[in-house]
C-alpha positions as CSV (number, residue, x, y, z in Angstrom):
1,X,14.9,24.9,-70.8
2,X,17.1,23.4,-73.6
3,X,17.2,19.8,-74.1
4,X,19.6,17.8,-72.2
5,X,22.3,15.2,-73.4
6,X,21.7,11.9,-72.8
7,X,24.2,11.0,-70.8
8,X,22.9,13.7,-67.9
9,X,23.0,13.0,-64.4
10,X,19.9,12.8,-63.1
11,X,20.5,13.2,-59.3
12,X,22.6,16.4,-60.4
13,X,19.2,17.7,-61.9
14,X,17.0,17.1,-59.2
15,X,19.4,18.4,-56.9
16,X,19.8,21.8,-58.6
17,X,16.4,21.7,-58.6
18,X,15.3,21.3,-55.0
19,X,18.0,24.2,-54.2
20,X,16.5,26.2,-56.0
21,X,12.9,25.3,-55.3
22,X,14.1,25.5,-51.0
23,X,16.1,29.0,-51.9
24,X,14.7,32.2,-50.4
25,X,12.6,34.3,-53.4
26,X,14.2,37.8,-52.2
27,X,17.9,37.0,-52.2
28,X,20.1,36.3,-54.6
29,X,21.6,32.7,-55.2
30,X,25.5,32.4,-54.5
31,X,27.3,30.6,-57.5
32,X,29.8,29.4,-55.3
33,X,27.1,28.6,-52.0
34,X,24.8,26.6,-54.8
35,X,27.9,24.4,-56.2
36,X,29.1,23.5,-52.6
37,X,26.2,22.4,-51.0
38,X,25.4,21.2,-54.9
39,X,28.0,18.9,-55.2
40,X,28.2,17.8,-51.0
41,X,24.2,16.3,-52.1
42,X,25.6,14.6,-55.2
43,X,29.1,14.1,-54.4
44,X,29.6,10.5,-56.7
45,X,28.4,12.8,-59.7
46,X,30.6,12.6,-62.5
47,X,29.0,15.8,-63.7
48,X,31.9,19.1,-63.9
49,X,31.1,22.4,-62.3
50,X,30.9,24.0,-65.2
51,X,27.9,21.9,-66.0
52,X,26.3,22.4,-62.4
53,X,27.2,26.4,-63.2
54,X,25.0,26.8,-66.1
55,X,22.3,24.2,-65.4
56,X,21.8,26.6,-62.2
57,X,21.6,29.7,-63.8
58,X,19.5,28.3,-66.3
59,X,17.0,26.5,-63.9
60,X,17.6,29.8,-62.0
61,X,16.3,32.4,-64.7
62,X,13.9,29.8,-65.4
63,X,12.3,30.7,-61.5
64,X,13.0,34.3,-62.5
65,X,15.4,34.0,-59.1
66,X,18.1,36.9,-58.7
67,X,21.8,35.3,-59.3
68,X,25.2,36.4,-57.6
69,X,27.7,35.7,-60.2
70,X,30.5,35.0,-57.1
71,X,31.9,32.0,-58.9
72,X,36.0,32.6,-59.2
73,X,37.0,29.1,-60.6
């Protein structure tokens, strides 16, 4: 994992990760399905989805977790 800015958003992080963590091992994680239900858990983050995007994918190869790149934004 890189190092994070300073001004990160904690909830956002632990939120990502306990998707992740509660995600199914032999399917693939949705872009899109992880920043919905993402951003419904931390709704009063200031964080962007583009953010969210890559600290998923990240924390996702990080799992060695399958990723479906579904995101059209």
């Amino acid at each position: 994992m890189r190092e994070l800015p300073l001004d990160i958003d904690a909830d956002a992080v632990i939120a990502v990760g306990r998707y992740l963590d509660d995600h199914a091992k032999t399917t693939a994680v949705s872009i899109s399905e992880a920043l919905r239900v993402i951003r419904r858990r931390v709704n009063k983050s200031r964080v962007c989805d583009m953010w969210l995007e890559e600290m998923i994918v990240e924390s996702a190869a990080a799992r060695k977790l399958a990723l479906l790149l579904d995101n059209h934004n």
